[in-house]
N, C-alpha and C positions, 0 to 999 in steps of 0.2 A: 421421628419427626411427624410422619403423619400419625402414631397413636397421638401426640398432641393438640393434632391440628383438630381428627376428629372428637374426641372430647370438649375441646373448648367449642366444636360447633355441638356437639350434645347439648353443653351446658345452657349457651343460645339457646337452642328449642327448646330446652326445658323454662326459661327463663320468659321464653315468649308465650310458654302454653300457661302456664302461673301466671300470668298479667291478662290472656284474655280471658280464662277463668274468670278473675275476679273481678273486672269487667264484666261479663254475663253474670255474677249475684248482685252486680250492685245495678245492673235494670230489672233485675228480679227475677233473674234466669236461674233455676237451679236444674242442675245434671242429675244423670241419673235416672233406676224405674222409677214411675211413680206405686205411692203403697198398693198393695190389695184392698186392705180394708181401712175406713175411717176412723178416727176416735173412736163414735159412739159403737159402731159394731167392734173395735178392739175391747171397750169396756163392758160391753154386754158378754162379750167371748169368756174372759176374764173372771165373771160373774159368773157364766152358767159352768167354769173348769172349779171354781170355789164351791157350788153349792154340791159338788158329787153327782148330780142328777143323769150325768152324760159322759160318758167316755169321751178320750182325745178324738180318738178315730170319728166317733158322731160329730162332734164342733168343727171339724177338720171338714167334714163332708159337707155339714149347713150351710158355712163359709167359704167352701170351693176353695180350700188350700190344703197348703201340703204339712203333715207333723212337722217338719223341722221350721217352717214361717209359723207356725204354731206357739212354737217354743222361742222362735223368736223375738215374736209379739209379746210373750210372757216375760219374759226378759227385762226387755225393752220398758215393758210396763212399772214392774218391782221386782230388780234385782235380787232384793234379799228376798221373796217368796217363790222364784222361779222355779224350783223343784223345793218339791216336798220331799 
């Protein structure tokens, strides 16, 4: 009886946290960190890992992040170039 009870009050909270979520995107609220870096420094990132010039580790330090946001970012960018 009460594993019922609490569950259906789970579901509740779950069902109330889904609603004011989506309520805060629709006045333009978005959760969450915001990124480290913007577009145009993800795209210049991107560009100096294509041209060979620089190791991860250098781009990683220019940028004040860490390899795996690195590799993130690459990802994120083009999937199908993410690792060579």
């Amino acid at each position: 009886m009460f594993s019922a009870l609490a569950e259906f009050e789970r579901d509740l909270i779950q069902e109330r946290t889904q609603a004011g979520l989506k309520a805060a995107r629709a006045r333009g609220k978005m959760g969450g960190r915001p990124p480290l870096l913007d577009s145009r420094q993800i795209n210049r990132m991107i560009e100096m890992y294509d041209e060979q010039k620089n190791t991860v580790a250098e781009i990683c330090k220019i940028y004040s992040i860490s390899r795996p946001s690195f590799y993130n970012y690459l990802k994120q960018r083009s999937p199908a170039l993410a690792i060579k």
